[in-house]
C-alpha positions as CSV (number, residue, x, y, z in Angstrom):
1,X,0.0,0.0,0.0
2,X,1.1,3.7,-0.5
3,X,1.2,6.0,2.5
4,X,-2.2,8.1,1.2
5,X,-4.1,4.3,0.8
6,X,-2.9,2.9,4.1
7,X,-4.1,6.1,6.4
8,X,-7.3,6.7,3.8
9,X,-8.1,2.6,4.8
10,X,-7.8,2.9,8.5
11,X,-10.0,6.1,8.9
12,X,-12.5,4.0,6.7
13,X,-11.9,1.2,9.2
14,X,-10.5,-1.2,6.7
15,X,-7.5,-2.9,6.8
16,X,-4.0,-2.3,6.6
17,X,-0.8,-3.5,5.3
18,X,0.5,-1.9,8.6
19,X,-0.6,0.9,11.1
20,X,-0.3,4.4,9.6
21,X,2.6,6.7,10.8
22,X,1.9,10.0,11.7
23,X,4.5,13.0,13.2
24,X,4.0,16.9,12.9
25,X,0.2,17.0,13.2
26,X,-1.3,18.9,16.4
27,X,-1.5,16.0,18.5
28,X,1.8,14.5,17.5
29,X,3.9,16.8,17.3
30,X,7.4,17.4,19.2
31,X,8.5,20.2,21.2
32,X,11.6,22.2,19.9
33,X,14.0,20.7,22.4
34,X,12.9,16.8,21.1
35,X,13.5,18.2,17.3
36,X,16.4,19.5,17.7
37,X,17.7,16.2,19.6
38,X,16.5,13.6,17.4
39,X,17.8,15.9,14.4
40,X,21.2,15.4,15.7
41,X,21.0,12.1,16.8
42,X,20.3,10.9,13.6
43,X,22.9,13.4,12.0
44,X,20.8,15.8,10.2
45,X,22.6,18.8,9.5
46,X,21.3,22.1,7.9
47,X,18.5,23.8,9.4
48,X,14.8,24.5,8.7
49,X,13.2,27.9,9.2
50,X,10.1,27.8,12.1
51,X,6.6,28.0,10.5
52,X,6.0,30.4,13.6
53,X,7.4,31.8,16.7
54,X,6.1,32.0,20.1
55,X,5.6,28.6,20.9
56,X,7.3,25.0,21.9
57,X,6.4,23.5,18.3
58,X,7.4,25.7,15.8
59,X,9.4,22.9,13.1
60,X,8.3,20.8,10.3
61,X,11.2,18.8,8.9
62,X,10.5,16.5,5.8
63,X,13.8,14.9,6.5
64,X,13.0,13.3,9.8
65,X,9.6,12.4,8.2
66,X,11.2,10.5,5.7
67,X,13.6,9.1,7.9
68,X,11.0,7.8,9.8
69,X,8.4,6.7,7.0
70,X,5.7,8.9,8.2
71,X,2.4,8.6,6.3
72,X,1.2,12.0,6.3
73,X,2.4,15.2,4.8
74,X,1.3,18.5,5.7
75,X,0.2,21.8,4.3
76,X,0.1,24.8,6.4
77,X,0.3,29.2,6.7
78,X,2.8,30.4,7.5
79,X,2.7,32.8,10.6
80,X,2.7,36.5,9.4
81,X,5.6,38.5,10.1
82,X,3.5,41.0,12.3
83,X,3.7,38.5,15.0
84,X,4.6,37.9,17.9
85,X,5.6,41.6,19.4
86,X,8.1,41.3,21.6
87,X,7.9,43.5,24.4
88,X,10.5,45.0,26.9
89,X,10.4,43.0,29.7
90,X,10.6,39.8,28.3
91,X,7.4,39.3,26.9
92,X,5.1,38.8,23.8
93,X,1.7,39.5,22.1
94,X,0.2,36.9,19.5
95,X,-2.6,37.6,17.2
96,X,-5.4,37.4,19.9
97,X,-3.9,40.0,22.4
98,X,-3.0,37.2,24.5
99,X,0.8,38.5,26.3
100,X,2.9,35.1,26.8
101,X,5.9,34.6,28.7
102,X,8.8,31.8,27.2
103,X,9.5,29.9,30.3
104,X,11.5,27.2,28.6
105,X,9.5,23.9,28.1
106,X,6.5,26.1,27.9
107,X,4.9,29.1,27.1
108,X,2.8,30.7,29.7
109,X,0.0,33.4,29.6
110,X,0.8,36.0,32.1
111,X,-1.8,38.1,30.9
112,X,-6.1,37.2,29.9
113,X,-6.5,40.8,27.9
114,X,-10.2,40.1,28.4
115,X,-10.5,39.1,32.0
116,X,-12.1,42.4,33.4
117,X,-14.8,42.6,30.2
118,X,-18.2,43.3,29.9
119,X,-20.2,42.0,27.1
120,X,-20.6,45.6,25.3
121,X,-16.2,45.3,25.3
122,X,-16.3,42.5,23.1
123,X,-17.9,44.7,20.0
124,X,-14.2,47.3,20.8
125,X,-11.7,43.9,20.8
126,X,-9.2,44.2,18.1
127,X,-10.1,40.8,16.7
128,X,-7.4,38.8,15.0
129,X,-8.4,39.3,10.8
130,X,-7.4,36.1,9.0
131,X,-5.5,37.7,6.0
132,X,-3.4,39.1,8.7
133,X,-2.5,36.5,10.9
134,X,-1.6,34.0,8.0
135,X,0.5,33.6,5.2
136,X,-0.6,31.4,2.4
137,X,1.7,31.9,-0.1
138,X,2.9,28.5,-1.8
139,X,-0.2,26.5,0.4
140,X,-1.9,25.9,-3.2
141,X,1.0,24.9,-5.1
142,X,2.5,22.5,-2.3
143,X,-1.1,21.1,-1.7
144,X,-1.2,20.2,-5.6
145,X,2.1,19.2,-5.7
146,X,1.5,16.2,-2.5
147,X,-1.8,15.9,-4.3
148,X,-0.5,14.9,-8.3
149,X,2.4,12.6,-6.5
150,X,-0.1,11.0,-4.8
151,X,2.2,9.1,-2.3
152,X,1.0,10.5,1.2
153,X,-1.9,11.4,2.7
154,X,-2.8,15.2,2.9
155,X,-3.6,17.1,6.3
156,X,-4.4,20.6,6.3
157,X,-2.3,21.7,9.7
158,X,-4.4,23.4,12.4
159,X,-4.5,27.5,12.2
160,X,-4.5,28.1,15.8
161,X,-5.7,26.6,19.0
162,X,-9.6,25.5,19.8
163,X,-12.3,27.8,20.4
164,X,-12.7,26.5,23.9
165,X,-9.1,26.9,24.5
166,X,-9.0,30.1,23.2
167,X,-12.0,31.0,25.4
168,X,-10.3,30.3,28.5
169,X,-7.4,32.0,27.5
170,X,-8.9,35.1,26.2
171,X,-11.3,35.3,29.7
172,X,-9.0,33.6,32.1
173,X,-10.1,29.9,32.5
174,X,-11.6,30.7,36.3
175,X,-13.6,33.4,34.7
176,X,-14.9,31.5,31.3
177,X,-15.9,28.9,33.9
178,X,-17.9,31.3,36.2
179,X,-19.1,32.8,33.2
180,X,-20.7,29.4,31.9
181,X,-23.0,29.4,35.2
182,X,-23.5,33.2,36.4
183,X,-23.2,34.8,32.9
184,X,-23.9,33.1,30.0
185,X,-25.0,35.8,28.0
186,X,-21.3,36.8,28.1
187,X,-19.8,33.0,27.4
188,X,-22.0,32.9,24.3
189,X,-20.9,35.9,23.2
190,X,-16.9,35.2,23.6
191,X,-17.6,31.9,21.6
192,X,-19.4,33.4,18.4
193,X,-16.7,36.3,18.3
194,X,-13.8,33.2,18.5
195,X,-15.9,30.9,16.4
196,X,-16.3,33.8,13.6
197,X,-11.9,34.1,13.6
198,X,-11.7,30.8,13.1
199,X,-14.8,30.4,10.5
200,X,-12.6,32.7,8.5
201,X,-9.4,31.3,8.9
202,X,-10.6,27.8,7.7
203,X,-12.1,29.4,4.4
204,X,-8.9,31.1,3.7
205,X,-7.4,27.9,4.1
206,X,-9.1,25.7,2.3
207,X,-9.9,28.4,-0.3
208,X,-6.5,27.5,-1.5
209,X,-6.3,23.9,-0.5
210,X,-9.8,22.2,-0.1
211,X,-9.9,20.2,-3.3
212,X,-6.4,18.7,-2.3
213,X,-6.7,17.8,1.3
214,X,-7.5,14.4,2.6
215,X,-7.3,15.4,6.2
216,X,-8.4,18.4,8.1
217,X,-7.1,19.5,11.5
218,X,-8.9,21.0,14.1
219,X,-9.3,20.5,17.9
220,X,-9.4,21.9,21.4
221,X,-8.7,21.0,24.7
222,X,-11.2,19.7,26.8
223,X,-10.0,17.4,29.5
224,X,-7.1,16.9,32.2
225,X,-5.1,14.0,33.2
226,X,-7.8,13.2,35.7
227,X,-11.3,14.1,34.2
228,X,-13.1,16.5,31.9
229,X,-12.5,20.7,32.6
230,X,-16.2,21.6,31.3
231,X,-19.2,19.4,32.4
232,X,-20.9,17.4,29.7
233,X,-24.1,20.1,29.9
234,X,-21.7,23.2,29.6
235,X,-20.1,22.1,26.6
236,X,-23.6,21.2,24.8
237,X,-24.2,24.6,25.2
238,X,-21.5,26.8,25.1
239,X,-19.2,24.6,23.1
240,X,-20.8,22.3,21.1
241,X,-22.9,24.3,18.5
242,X,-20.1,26.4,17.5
243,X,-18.0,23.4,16.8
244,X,-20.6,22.1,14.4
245,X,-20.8,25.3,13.0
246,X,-17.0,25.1,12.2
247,X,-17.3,21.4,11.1
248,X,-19.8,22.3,8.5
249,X,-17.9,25.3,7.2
250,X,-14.3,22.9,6.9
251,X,-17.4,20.2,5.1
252,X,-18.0,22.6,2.6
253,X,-14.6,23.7,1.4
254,X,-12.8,20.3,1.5
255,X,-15.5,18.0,0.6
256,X,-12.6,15.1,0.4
257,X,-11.6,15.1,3.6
């Protein structure tokens, strides 16, 4: 089997010559410190440029994916050069207004731009715009490139975090959860503003890579090591309808995937 048949058979439940290899995606991904030591340890020399900045994962190298027979390729933006802004004392602003701290393994949010906000503040936010966070130049031609080959399977790489996780970051995660139970004009609110970036992103996207893809990525995080962070009822509400929302959009541009 070829890399695109064996992972297109075992997400049709079908079966396999052997189980499909993936590496680079948003749940298997490595932090910068693991890249950078399997790169030497298997004596890879010559560097790769980061498809973004401000955060542990910022590398996609065909060469260890080769090296390693990985099944999947990926297509992805590009971060735009506007961001992150780096600030005096140490710190950094992404897209969202989120200011992060670098703290070595991880990067930390030392500041929730909309912890203190009322409902009428979210109309002022300086939303992210997705032509300005992203740069999709060469997405179309690398997408039809992976596509005429037709060797490996073709995931479109996750824009930016989940609209949950963004939520809580945005709010402050103590305050997204109060605001699920004493205010949930407010929550609903925060989630149609995040779900509207990310509706946007995702055509812009797959405006340039729908007919090509055979995956697409998108998730959030919803649970810890011991049990979920937002009840089952919560995320039916608040949650849920926005990610079907987003589903159906990514539906209609990659049809394939």
């Amino acid at each position: 089997m070829t890399s695109k048949e064996r992972v297109l058979a075992a997400i049709n439940h079908q079966k396999t010559d052997r189980i499909p290899m993936d590496l680079g995606g948003t749940a298997c991904s490595m932090v910068d410190k693991a890249y950078w030591k399997l790169k030497e340890h298997m004596g890879i020399t010559g560097d790769v440029a980061p498809y973004r900045k401000g955060a542990n994962v910022c590398y996609y190298d065909e060469r260890i994916y080769d090296r390693l027979d990985i099944d999947i390729r990926r297509v992805f933006a590009r971060q735009s050069e506007e961001y992150p802004r780096y600030h005096k004392d140490g710190t950094f602003s992404n897209e969202w207004g989120l200011v992060q701290r670098d703290t070595g393994q991880y990067v930390e949010i030392v500041k929730h731009p909309l912890a203190d906000a009322e409902i009428k503040d979210l109309e002022d936010y300086p939303w992210p715009v997705a032509r300005n966070m992203l740069d999709t130049s060469g997405m179309e031609a690398r997408a039809r490139q992976l596509y005429e080959e037709n060797e490996y399977a073709i995931a479109l790489r996750m824009p930016c975090n989940g609209i949950f996780e963004i939520a809580c970051w945005l709010r402050g995660m103590e305050n997204f959860m109060i605001d699920t139970i004493a205010d949930p004009e407010f929550a609903h609110a925060l989630v149609d503003k995040i779900l509207q970036v990310q509706l946007d992103m995702y055509s812009l996207l797959l405006e340039e890579t729908g007919r090509y893809v055979d995956i697409v990525e998108s998730g959030d995080d919803y649970g810890s090591q011991q049990s979920l962070l937002i009840s089952p009822d919560a995320y039916r509400e608040f949650i849920f309808p926005a990610r079907k929302k987003l589903n159906k959009k990514i539906k209609e541009k990659a049809p394939r995937a």
